[in-house]
N, C-alpha and C positions, 0 to 999 in steps of 0.2 A: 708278805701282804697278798702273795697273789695265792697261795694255799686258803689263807683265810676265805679272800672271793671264791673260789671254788668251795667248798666245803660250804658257805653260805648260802649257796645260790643253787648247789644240792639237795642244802635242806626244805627251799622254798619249794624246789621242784617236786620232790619227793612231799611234800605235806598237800600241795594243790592236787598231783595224780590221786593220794589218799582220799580230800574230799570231795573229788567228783561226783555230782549224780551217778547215780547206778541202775540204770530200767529194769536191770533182773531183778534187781531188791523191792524195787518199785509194782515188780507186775507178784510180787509174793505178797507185800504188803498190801494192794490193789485187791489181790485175791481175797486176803483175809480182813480187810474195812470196807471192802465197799461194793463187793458183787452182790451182795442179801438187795442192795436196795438198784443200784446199775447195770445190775446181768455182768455174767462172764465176757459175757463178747461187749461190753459197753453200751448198750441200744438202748438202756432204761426202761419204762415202764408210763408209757405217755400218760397224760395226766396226771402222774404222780413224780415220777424220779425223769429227769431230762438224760437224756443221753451224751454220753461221753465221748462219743466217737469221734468229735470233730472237735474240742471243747478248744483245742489250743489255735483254733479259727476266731474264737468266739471271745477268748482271756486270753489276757498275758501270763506268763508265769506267773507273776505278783498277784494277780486277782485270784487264780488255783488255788495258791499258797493260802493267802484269806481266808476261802470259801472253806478249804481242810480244815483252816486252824480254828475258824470260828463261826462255822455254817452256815445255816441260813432255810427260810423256807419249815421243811421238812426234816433238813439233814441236820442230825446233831453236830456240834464242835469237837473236831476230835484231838483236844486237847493233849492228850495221853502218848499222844508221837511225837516224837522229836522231832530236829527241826532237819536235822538228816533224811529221817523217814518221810517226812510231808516233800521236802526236796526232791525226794527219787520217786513217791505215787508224780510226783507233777511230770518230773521228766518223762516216765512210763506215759503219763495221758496225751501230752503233746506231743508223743513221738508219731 
């Protein structure tokens, strides 16, 4: 019994470390969806794209998540990333 619990609760371990956010993955996929309209360095383009540099002051994760998934404004939905990928742009912005 006590093999099984170990072996169990390795696998839980090992599958959580797997799905962690990841900010590297986040500031690559960041690069390539959203500096055309955010700037590299985050700062936007007043009037037009709001700045990102403080966003995780301003939303919770769960409102980021949204606004990726299904935009708003200006910003199109960017449907087309997964939900891993929208996970780790969020973590990169709120860090």
């Amino acid at each position: 019994m006590l093999k099984v619990t170990v072996i169990l609760c390795a696998a839980m371990l090992a599958t959580t470390a797997w799905s962690k956010d990841d900010p590297a993955a986040g500031a690559k996929l960041y690069t390539a969806n959203c500096t055309a309209c955010h700037g590299a360095d985050r700062a936007g383009m007043p009037g037009a794209f709001p700045a990102l540099t403080d966003i995780g002051k301003r939303l919770d994760a769960a409102q980021i998540k949204d606004k990726i998934r299904k935009g708003g404004g200006l910003m199109p939905p960017f449907s087309q990333l997964s939900q891993q990928e929208i996970d780790d742009i969020t973590s990169y912005l709120a860090k």
